[in-house]
C-alpha positions as CSV (number, residue, x, y, z in Angstrom):
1,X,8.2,21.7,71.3
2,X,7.7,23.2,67.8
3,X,5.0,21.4,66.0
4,X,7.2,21.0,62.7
5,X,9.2,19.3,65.5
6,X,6.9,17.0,66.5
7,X,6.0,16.2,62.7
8,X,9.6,15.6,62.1
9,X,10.1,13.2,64.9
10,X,6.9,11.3,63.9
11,X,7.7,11.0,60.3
12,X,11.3,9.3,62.1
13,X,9.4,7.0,64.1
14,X,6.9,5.6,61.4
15,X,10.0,5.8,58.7
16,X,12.5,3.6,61.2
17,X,9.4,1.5,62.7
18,X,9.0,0.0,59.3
19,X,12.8,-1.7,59.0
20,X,13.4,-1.6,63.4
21,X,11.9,-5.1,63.7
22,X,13.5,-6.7,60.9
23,X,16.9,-5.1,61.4
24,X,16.5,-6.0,65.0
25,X,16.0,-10.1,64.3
26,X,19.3,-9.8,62.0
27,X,21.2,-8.0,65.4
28,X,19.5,-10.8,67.6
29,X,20.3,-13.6,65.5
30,X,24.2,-12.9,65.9
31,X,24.5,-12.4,62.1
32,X,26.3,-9.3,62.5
33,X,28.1,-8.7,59.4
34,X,31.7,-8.6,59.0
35,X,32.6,-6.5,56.0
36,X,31.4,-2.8,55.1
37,X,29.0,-4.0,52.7
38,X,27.3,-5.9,55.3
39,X,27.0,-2.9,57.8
40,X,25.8,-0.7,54.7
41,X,22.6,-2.9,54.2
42,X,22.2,-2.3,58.1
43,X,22.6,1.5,57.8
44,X,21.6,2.6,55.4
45,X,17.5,2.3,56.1
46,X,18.4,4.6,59.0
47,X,19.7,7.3,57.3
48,X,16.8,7.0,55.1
49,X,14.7,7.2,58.1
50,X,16.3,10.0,59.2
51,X,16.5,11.6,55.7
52,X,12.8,11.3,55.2
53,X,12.3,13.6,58.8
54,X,14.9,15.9,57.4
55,X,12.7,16.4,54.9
56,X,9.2,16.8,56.7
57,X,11.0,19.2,59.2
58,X,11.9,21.6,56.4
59,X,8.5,21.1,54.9
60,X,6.7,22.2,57.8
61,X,9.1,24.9,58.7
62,X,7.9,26.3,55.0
63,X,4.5,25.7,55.8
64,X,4.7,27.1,59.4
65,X,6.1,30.5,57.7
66,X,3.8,30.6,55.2
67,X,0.9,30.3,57.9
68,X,2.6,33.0,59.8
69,X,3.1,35.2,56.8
70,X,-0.6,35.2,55.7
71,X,-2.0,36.1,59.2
């Protein structure tokens, strides 16, 4: 696996392990919401989550070039 890979799918993990545990006691509870609002507030942290490893993969796809470009 590509180490900007790797980086990306750490930066996921830590991202989504920060709201998993909450968002997990809401599911658990059985206070699913009913309206779109409701599932928003639910959604919405992972698609931050998964925004912030969008992010780190392009990052270290940059820096992986650069590397490879100065060698």
């Amino acid at each position: 696996m590509k180490d900007w890979m790797i980086r990306a799918l750490k930066t996921f993990v830590q991202a989504f392990g920060g709201i998993f545990i909450p968002e997990l006691c809401i599911i658990l509870s059985g206070n699913l919401p009913d309206d779109f609002a409701g599932w928003k507030m639910l959604l919405i942290p992972l698609v931050c989550s998964a925004l912030a490893a969008g992010i780190a993969a392009a990052w270290n796809i940059i820096l992986e070039h650069l590397r490879e470009g100065a060698e």
